[in-house]
N, C-alpha and C positions, 0 to 999 in steps of 0.2 A: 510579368514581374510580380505581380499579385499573391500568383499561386506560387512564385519560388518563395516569396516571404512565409506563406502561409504554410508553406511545406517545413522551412526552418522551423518554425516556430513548432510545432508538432514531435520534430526529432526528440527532444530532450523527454520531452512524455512517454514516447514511444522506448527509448531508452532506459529509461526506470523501470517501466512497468516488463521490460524484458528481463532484468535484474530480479524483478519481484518474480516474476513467475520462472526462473530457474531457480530461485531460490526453494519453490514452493514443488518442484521438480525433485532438488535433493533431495529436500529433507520430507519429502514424500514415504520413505518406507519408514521414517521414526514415529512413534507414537505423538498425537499432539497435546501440549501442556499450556494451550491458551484457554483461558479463564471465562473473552468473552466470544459473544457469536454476533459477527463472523469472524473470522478468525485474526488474528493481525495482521498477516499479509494477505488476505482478500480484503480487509476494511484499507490497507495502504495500495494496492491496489485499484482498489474502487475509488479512492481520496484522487489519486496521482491519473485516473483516467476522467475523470470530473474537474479537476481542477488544476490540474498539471502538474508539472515534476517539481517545483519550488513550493507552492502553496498544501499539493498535496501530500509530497516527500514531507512537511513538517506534521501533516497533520499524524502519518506513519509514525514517523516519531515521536509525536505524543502518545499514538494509543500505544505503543511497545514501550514507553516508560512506565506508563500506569500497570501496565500487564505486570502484576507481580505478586505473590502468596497472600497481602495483606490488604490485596484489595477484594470487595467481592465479587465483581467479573461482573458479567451476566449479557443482556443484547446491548449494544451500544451501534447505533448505526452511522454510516457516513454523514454527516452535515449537510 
């Protein structure tokens, strides 16, 4: 019973982060236009396989809010 809990509980992480790397799959042959390093979707990536798909997924969406011309980028790492 343990491990079916613990398996649930895993799905939704494992879900996003599949999301995140097809994403990283498309837009693989376009040039990249992120500011900082690593890049937005390996740092939402990296957030959502540390911390899972709610806590992580948010922190994604903060760094891809700030990602934008008037910021000055630069390393910003996972938390």
């Amino acid at each position: 019973m343990a491990t079916l809990v613990r398996e649930l509980a895993v799905w939704p992480r494992r879900a996003v982060a599949g999301l995140i790397r097809a994403y990283q799959l498309l837009a693989a042959p376009f040039p990249s236009a992120c500011r900082y390093t690593p890049s937005c979707s390996m740092y939402a990536l990296e957030a959502v396989r540390r911390y899972g798909a709610v806590r992580g997924g948010w922190l994604g969406m903060r760094r891809i809010l700030r990602c934008h011309p008037f910021r000055p980028g630069g390393y910003d790492p996972v938390p």
